[in-house]
C-alpha positions in Angstrom: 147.8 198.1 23.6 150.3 200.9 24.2 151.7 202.7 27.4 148.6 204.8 27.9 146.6 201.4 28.5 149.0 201.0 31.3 147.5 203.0 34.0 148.9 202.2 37.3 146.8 198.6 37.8 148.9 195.3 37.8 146.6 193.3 35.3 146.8 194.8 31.8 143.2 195.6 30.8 141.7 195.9 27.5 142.9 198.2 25.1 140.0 199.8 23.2 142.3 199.7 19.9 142.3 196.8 18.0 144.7 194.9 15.3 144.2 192.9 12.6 145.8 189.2 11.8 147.7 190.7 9.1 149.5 193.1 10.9 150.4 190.4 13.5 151.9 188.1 10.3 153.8 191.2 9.2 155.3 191.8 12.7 154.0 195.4 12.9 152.4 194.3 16.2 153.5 191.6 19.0 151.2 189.5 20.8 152.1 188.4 24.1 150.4 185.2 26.2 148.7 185.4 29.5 151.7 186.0 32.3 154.1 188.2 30.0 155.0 191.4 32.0 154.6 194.5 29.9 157.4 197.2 30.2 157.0 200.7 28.5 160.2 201.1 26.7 159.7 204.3 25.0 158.3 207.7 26.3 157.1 207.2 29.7 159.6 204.4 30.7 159.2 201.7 33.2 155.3 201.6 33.2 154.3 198.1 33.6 151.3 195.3 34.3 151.0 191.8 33.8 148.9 190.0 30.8 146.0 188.5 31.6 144.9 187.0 28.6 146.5 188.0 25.1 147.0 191.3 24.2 148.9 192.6 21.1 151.3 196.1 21.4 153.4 197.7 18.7 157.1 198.8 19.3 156.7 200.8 22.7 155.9 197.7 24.8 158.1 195.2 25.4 157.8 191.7 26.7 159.5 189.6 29.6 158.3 185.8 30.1 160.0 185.2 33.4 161.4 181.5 34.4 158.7 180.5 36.9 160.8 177.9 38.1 163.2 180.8 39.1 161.1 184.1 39.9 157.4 184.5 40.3 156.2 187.1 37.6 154.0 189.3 40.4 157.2 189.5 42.1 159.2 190.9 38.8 156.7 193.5 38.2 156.8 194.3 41.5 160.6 195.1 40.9 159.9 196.5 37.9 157.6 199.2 39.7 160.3 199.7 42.7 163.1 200.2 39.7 161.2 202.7 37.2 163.7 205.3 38.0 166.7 203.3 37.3 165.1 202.4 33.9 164.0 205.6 33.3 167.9 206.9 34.3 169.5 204.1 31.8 167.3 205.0 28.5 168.9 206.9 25.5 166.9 210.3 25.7 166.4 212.3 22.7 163.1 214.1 22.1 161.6 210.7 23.5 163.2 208.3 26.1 164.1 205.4 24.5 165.2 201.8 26.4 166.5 199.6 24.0 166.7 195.3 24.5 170.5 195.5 24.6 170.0 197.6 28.1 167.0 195.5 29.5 169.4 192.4 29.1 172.0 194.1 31.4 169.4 195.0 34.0 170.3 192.0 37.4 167.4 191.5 39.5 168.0 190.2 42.7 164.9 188.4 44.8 164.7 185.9 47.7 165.6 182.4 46.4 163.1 180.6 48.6 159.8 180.4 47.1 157.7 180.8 50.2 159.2 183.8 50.8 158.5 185.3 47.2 154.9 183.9 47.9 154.9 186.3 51.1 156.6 189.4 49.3 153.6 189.0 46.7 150.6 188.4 49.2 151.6 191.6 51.3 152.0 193.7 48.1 148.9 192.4 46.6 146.5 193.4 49.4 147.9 196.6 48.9 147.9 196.9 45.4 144.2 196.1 45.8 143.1 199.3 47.9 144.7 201.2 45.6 143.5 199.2 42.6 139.9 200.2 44.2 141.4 203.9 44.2 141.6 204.0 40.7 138.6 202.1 39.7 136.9 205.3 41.6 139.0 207.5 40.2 138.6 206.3 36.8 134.9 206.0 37.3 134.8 210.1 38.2 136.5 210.5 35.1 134.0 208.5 33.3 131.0 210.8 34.4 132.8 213.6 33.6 133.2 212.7 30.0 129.3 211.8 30.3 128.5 215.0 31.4 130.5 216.7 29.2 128.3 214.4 26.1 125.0 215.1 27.6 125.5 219.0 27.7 126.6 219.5 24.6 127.9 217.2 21.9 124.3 215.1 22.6 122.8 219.0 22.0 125.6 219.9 18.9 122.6 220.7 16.3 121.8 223.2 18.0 124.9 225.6 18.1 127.8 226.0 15.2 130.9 224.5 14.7 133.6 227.0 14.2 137.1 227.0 13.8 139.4 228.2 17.0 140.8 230.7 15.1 137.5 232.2 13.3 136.0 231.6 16.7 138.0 234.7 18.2 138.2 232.6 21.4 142.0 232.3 21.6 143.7 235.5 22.1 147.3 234.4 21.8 149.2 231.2 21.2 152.5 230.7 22.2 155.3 227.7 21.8 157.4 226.7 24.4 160.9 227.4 25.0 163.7 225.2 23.6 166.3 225.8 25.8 168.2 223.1 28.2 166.9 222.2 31.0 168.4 220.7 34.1 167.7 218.2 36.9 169.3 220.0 40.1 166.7 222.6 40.2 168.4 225.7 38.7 166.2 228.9 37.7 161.9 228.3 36.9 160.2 224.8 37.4 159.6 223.6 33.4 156.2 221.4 32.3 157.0 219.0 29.7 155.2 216.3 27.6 154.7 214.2 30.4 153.3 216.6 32.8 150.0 216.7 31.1 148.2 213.2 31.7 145.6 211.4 29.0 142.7 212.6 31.1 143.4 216.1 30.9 145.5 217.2 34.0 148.8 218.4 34.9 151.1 216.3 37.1 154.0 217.7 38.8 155.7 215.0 40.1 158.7 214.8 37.4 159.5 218.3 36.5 162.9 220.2 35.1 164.0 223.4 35.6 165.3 225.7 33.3 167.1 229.1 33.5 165.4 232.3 31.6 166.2 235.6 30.9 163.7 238.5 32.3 162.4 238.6 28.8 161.8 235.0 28.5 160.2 234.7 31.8 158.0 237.0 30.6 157.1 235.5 27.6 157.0 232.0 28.9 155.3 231.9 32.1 152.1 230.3 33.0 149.2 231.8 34.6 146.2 229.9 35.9 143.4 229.0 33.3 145.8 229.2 30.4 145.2 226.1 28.4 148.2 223.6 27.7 148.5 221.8 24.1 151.1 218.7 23.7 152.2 219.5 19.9 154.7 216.8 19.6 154.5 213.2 21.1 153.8 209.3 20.4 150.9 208.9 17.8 149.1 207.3 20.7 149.5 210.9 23.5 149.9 213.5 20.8 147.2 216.4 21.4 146.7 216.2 25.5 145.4 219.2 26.6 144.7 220.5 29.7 144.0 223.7 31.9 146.7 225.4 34.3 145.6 225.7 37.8 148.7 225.7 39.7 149.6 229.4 40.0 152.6 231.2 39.2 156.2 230.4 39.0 156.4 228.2 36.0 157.3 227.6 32.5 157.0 225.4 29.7 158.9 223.1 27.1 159.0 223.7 23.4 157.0 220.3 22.7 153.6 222.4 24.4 152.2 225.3 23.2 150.1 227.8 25.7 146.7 229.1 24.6 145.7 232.9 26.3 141.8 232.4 25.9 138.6 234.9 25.0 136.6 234.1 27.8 133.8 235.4 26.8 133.4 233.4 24.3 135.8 230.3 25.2 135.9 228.5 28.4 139.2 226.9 29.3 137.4 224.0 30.8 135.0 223.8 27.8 138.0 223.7 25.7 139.8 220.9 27.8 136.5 219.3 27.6 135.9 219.0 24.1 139.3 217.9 22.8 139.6 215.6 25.9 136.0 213.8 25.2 136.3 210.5 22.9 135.5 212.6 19.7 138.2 215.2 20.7 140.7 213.1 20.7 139.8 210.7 17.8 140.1 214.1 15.9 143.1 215.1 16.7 144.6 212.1 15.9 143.7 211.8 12.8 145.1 215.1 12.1 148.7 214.3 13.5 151.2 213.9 11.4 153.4 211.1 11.9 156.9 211.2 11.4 159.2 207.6 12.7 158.0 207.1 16.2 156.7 210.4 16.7 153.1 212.7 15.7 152.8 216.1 15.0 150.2 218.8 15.3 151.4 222.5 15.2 150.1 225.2 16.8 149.1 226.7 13.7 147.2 223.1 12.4 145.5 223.5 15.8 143.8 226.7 15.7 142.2 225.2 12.5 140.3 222.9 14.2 136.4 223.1 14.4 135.0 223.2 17.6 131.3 223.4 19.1 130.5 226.9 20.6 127.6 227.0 22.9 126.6 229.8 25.0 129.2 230.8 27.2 127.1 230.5 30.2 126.4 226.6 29.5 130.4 226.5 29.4 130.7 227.8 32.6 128.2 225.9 34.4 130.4 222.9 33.3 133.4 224.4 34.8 131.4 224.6 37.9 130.7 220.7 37.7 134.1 219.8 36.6 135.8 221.5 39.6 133.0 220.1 42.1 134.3 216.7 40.9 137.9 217.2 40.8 137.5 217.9 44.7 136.2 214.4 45.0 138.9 213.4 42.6 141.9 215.2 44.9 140.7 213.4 48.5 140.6 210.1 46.5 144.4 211.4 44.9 145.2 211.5 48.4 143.7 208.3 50.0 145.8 206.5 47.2 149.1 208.6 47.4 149.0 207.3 51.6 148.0 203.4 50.3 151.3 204.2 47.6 153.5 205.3 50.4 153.0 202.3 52.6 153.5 200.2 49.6 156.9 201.4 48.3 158.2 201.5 52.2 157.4 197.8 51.9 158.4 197.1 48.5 161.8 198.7 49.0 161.8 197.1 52.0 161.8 193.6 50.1 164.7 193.9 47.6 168.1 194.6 47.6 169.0 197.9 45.9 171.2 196.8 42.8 172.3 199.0 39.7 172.6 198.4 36.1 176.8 197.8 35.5 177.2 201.4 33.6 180.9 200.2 32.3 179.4 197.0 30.5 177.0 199.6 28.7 179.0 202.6 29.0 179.1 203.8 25.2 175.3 203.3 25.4 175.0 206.1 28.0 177.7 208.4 26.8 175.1 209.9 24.6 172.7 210.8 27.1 175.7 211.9 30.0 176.2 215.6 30.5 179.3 216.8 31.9 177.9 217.0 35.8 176.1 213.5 35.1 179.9 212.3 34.0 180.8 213.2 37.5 178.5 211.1 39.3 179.2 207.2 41.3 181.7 205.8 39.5 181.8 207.4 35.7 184.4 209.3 35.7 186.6 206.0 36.3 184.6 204.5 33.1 185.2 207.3 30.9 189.3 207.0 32.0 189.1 202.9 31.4 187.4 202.8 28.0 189.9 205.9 26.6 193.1 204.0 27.8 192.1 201.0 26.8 194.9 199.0 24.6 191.5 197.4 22.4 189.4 199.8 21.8 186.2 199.6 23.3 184.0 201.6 21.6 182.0 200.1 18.4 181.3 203.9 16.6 184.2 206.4 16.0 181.7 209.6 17.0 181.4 207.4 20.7 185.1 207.9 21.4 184.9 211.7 19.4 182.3 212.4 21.8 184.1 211.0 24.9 187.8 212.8 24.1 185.0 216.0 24.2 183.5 215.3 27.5 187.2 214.7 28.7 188.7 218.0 27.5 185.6 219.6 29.7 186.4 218.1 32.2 190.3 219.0 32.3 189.6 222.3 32.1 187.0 222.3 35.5 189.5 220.1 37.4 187.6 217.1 37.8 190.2 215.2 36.0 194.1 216.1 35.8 197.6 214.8 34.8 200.1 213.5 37.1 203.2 212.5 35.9 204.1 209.1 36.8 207.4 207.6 36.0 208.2 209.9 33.5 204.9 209.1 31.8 201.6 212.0 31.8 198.9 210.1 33.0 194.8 211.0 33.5 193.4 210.7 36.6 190.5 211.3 38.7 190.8 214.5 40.7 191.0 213.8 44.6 
C-alpha cells in the first residue's frame, strides 16, 4: 500500500500490490495492525485513513497507534485531515516533500478530554464522511466504466490494428519540458501545474497551484492550450507516468518535472492517448520502463516517445472522446455534490478542535532548509533565526545549518527587516519595528 491507495475514504482499502514474507523479514516493507492511522509522509503529504485489517506499505507511509485510553483513533485522523496543511507546511521540500519522524513527534494534538464528547465529535463526522464516502464509491465506479469502455473498444479489438511507436506514429507534433525556474506561493506572474496537479485517474486538479514569473519568450514557449496532453516525467515509482489532457483554457504553465505533448490529430486523439497509458496495461507499462533512482522514477520525454501504442482508426478515437466527456459531466455534478458534503464537514471539523501549531523554534534547523527569505518573515521566525544565532551553545547540529542561516540574515539586513541598534555600547540584531 502506498499514498495513491489512499484516496480520500477513512478505511484503508486493499492495495492491489502485493508483498512477499521476505521482504517484510528484511524490513523493506512495514505491516501495520487493524486501528493504525496511515499518514503519507512523502510526496503528497498528510493523506490519511485508518487500517482495517493488516496492510503492509514501504517507506512513504507511516504509522501512528494512538493510546485509546487517551484519544479515540477516528478522532486523530480526523485531526490529521483538518491539519494536512500544517504537515504539508512543516515537510523538508526538495524535488519531493518529505516529513521525517523527528517532525511528526513534535506535532501537539489537542482534543476534548472527555470521552463522550470525542464519541460525539466522531458520530457527527462520520455520518458525513459517509455521504461523501458514497460520493466516491460513484465516482470511482464512473471511472471504473470508463476504463471498461476504453478495454472493450479497443485493447479487447488490439489484433486488429498495429502497434507503433509515438514517435514512428507521427501523432505527436512537438514535445516540450517544463520550465525549471522558482516558483512562488503569493501568486506572482502565470498559475504553474506541477506533479501533483495531474491525479492517478488521469485529470488535472487545481486546487494547489504555484505561480511563476516568465519572460514573453517563455510564456510563449511554456503555455498550455486546451487538448495538449500532460506527461509526469519524474515522480515516486508508484505516480511516475500520469498523464492527462488540458481542458482548462489559457493562462497557464507548467513545471519542469511534466512535459507537454502538441498532438497530430489526425492520427492521435488526446483522449485516446490519456486513455491508453491511463488503462491498467498503460500504466503497468510505464512502470516498468521508469527508471528508479533513491525514492524517485524516471521516464524522459525522449524514453516516452518510444513507447508502442495501439492506433485505431481515428474516427473510433474520437467516438471515445465523445463518451469520455459525456461521463466526465456526470463525474463534475457528483465533484460538486461532494465538494458541498466537504464544506459542511471541515466547518464542523474545524469547529471541533483548537487550532494549535507545530513549535518551529524546537525544530527550527529542520525548516531552515525549506525557509525563503519572505517565509523567514512570517509569525514568529525572524525571532528564531535571532535566538539560535546568539545563542552562547550553539544550537545547530550541522555547520552548513548555521552557514545557511548567517546567509538568510545578511538578506535580510540589507531589505530592513532586521537592523542594529546599539545598546550600551554593544551592536545588537534586532527585529525591525
Amino acid at each position: 500500500m502506498g499514498p495513491s491507495d489512499l484516496k480520500g475514504q477513512k478505511l484503508a482499502e486493499d492495495s492491489e500490490r502485493k508483498i512477499s514474507e521476505l521482504a517484510l523479514e528484511d524490513r523493506k516493507a512495514f505491516l501495520y495492525q487493524p486501528g493504525t492511522v496511515l499518514i503519507s509522509t512523502i510526496g503528497d503529504i498528510g493523506k490519511t485513513a485508518i487500517v482495517k485489517k493488516p496492510v503492509a506499505s514501504n517507506q512513504q507511509l507511516t504509522g501512528i497507534l494512538v493510546n485509546e485510553d487517551i484519544i479515540l483513533p477516528e478522532l486523530f485522523y480526523y485531526w490529521i485531515r483538518l491539519n494536512k496543511r500544517i504537515l504539508e507546511n512543516k515537510a523538508n521540500t526538495s524535488v519531493l516533500s518529505m516529513l521525517n519522524n523527528k517532525l511528526i513527534k513534535r506535532i501537539k494534538v489537542v482534543f476534548p478530554k472527555d470521552f463522550e464528547d470525542q464519541y460525539k465529535i466522531v458520530g457527527r463526522l462520520n455520518r458525513i464522511q459517509e455521504l461523501i464516502d458514497k460520493r466516491v464509491d460513484t465516482i470511482k465506479l464512473l471511472d471504473n466504466y470508463i476504463r471498461s469502455v476504453f478495454l472493450e473498444m479497443f485493447l479487447e479489438k488490439s489484433a486488429k490494428w498495429k502497434y507503433k511507436s509515438l514517435k514512428e506514429s507521427k501523432g505527436v507534433k512537438n514535445r516540450i519540458q517544463g520550465i525549471g525556474k522558482k516558483s512562488n506561493s503569493s501568486g506572482r506572474g502565470k498559475p504553474m501545474l506541477r506533479m501533483n496537479n495531474l491525479t492517478y485517474s488521469g485529470e488535472t486538479d487545481l486546487n494547489d497551484l504555484k505561480w511563476i514569473e516568465l519572460s514573453e519568450k517563455e510564456e510563449k514557449t511554456f503555455r498550455l492550450e486546451n487538448r495538449n496532453v500532460l506527461f509526469n516525467r519524474t515522480n515516486s515509482p508508484e505516480l511516475v507516468g500520469k498523464i492527462a489532457v488540458w481542458n482548462q483554457g489559457t493562462g497557464y504553465t507548467f513545471a519542469g518535472y511534466l512535459v507537454k505533448l502538441e498532438l497530430n490529430e489526425d492520427i492521435l486523439n488526446p483522449y485516446y492517448l490519456s486513455g491508453f497509458f491511463n488503462s491498467d496495461f498503460g500504466k503497468m507499462v510505464l512502470r516498468n520502463k521508469a527508471r528508479l533512482s533513491g525514492n524517485l522514477a524516471n521516464i524522459s520525454g525522449s524514453k516516452f516517445l518510444e513507447q508502442l501504442i495501439l492506433l485505431p482508426p481515428i474516427e473510433l478515437q474520437i467516438k471515445y472522446e465523445e463518451t469520455y466527456l459525456k461521463f466526465q459531466e456526470i463525474r463534475s455534478q457528483l465533484e460538486k455534490q461532494q465538494e458541498f458534503l466537504q464544506t459542511l464537514f471541515l466547518a464542523y471539523l474545524q469547529s471541533s478542535f483548537k487550532d494549535e501549531e507545530i513549535d518551529e523554534d524546537e525544530v527550527f534547523e529542520t525548516l531552515l532548509h525549506n525557509f525563503t527569505k519572505e517565509d523567514l518573515k512570517q509569525g514568529n521566525r525572524l525571532k528564531y533565526l535571532l535566538n539560535w544565532i546568539n545563542c552562547k551553545e550553539p544550537r545547530f547540529d550541522k555547520f552548513e545549518s548555521y552557514d545557511l542561516a548567517w546567509d538568510r540574515l545578511r538578506e535580510l539586513l540589507e531589505d530592513g527587516s532586521i537592523e542594529q541598534v546599539l545598546d550600551e555600547n554593544e551592536i545588537k540584531l534586532k527585529v525591525a519595528e
